[in-house]
N, C-alpha and C positions, 0 to 999 in steps of 0.2 A: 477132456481134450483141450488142449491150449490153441486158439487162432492168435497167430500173429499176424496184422497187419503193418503193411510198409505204405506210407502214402493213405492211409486209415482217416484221416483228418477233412477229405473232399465228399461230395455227396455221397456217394457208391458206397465209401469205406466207413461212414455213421451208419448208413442202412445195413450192410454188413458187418459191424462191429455189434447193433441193435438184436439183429437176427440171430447172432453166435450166441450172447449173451442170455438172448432167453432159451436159448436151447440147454442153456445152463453151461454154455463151455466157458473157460479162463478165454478172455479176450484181453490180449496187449497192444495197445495203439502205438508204433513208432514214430515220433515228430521231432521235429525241428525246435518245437515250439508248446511244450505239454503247459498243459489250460488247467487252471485249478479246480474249474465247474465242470469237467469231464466224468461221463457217466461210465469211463472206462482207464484201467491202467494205464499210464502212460509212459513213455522209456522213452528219452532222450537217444538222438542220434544228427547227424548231420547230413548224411546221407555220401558220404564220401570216403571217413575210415570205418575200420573196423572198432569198435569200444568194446564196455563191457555189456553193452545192448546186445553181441552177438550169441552171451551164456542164454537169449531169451528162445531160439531159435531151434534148442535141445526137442528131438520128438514132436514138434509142432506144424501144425501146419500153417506155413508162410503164403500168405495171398497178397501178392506184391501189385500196388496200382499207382505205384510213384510216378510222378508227370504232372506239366504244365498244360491246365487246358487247353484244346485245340483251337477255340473259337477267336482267332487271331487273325492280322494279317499277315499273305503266307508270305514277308520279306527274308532275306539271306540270315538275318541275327532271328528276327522269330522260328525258323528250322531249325536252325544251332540248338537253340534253346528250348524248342521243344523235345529233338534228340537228346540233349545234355542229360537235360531232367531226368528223362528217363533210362538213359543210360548208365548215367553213374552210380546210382541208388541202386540199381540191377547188380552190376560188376561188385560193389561191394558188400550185396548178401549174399553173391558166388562165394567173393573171397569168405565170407563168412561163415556159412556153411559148409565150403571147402577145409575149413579149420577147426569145425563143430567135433568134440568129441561122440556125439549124438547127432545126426545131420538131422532137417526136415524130414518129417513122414512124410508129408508131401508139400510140392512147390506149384501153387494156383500163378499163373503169369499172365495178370491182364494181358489183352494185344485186342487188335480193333477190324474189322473188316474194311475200313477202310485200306488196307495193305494188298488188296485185288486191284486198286485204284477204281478209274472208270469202264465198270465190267461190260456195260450193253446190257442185253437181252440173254448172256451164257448165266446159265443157274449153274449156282459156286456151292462145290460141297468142300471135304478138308482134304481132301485130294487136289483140290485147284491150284493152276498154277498162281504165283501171288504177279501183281503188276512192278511197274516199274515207274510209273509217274501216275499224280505229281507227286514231285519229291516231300512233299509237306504228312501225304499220306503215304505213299509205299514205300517210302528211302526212310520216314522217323519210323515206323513198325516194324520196318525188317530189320533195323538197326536194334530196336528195343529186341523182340523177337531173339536173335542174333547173340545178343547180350546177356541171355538167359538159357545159352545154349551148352550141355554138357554139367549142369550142375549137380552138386552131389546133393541127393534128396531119395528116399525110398521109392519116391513116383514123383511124375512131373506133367501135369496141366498145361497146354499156352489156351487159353478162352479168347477168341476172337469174337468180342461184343459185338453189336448193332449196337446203334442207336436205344439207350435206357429212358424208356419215357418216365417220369415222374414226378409228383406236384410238384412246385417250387423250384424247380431248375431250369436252366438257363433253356436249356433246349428245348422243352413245351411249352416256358414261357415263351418264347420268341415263337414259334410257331402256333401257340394260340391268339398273340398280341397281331397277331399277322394276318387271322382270319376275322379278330374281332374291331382292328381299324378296315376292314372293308375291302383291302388288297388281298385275299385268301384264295384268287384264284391259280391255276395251275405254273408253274414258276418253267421258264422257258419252253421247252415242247411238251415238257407233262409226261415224256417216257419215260425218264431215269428210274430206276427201280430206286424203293426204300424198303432195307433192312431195317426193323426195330424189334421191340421189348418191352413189355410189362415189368414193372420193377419187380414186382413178387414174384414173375417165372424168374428173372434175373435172379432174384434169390433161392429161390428153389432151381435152380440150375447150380448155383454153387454146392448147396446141399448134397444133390446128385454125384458131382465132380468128388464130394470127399469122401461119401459112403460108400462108391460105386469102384471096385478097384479095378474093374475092367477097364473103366474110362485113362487112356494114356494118352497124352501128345496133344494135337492141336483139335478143338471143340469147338466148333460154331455156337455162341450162346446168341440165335436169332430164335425168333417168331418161326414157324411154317411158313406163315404165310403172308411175304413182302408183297409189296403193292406199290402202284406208278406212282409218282408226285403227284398227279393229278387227282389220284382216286383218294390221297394223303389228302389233300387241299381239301378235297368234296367232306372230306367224312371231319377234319376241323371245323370246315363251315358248320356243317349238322351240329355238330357238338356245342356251338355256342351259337348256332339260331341265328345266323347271317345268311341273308342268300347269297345267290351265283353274284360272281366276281370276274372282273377279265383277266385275261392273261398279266405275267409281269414278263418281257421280253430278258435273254439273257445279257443284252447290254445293260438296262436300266438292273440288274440282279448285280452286275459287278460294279456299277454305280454306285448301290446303295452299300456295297459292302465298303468300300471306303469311306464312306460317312460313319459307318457301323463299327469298324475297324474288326473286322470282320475276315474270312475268308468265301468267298464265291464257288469255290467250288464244293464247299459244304451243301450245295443248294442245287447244282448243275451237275454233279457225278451221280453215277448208282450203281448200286450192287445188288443182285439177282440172290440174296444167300439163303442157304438152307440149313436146317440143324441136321444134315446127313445120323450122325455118328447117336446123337441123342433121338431121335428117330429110331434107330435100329437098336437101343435097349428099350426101347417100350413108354421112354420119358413123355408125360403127359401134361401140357401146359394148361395152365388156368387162362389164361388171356391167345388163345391161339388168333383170333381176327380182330382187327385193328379198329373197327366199330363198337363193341364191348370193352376192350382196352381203353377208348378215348370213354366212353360214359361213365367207366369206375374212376377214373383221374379227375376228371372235371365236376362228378357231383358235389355236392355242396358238403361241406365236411359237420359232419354234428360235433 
């Protein structure tokens, strides 16, 4: 089997390109920018026309995660451009596929839970309705989402991630650097639900998504079982042997994100999400509670 990757060159799509590859599949990385020390194929593209990158896209399955990280400030040009990202890359492996004498077997379409916006306390399955602000998450998702809509592909995926915990990136970094200078305590009132994920169920969720042909349409790839920022905060501190911490007020939270250059609401929204849909075929996580998940990440690596 051929994985083509779009946007293949960011965390997610090395741990995914890594993954496909020892499964023994043909894995193609599309970039902007192909690296000579790449442990995989790589095909030039720019993300805007069609080339002859689109003969790669024959019978394969396309797992598109093109986009600029979120972790920004959320100003008028950083929404632009986090929608652009993502949309344009989208629109043109529509048209790409649209024109495949051979379309995708299947079309995997990253998208984010953040697209409920700020849920409360409603438990989100893929029935939910999506939100409407802030525009930074449900206006760039529905947009991306949107953009991906009616393509031609044998079957079609949208995977609405959580939060991917995994060593070395940004987002555990910053949430263990948070527990281990001493401030790890509950981040404004401690309600906000947190959706998250083990990398390896992440991966073994895509797995599921390609062999599973019952699987259509929109997927929650979360955890069972989210948990309040607070109980987030408690089980960091555990993990790296800090004790209790005060609260961090949501003014001084949106303070720091402009130092940070940063977004605040990354810290202050929550989503209640559940894997409805992968629950009901029997899918069995490795990392289902978030106390297990943080000790396999943070052991010491031999």
């Amino acid at each position: 089997m051929k994985v083509v990757l779009a946007g293949g060159t960011g965390a997610l799509g090395r741990r995914l390109a890594d993954a496909a590859a020892a499964h023994g599949d043909e894995v193609v990385v599309l970039t902007r920018a192909p690296h000579p020390g790449s442990a995989h194929r790589q095909v030039r593209w720019d993300g805007t026309t069609v080339g002859a990158w689109a003969e790669e896209l024959a019978d394969a399955v396309l797992i598109n995660l093109a986009g600029e990280l979120v972790d920004r400030r959320p100003t008028p040009a950083n929404i632009a451009l986090l929608t652009r990202s993502r949309v344009q890359p989208t629109e043109v492996l529509k048209a790409a596929a649209d024109g495949a004498t051979m379309p995708p077997r299947l079309w995997v379409q990253l998208s984010t839970l953040a697209i409920y916006g700020d849920a409360g306390d409603n438990v989100l399955d893929e029935s939910s309705p999506i939100g409407s602000e802030p525009a930074q998450m449900c206006g760039v998702a529905s947009a991306w989402e949107a953009a991906a809509a009616g393509v031609t592909a044998g079957r079609q995926v949208i995977l609405r991630a959580a939060v991917v915990l995994d060593r070395a990136t940004p987002a555990l970094d910053r949430l263990t650097a948070i527990a281990r200078w001493g401030i790890g305590g509950r981040i404004s009132t401690g309600q906000q639900w947190v959706s998250w994920l083990h990398i390896d169920d992440f991966l073994a969720i895509v797995d599921r998504v390609i062999a599973d042909p019952d699987l259509i349409g929109i997927v929650h790839a979360t955890s069972p079982n989210p948990v309040r920022n607070s109980a987030l905060m408690r089980e960091l501190r555990h993990a790296v042997h800090r004790p209790p911490a005060p609260p961090t007020p949501a003014g001084l939270v949106k303070l720091g994100a402009v130092v940070l250059r940063t977004d605040p609401a990354l810290a202050l929204t929550g989503r209640r999400a559940i894997p409805a849909k992968l629950n009901a075929v029997g899918h069995q996580f490795r990392y289902p509670d978030l106390p297990d998940a943080l000790t396999e990440l943070l052991a010491p690596q031999a």
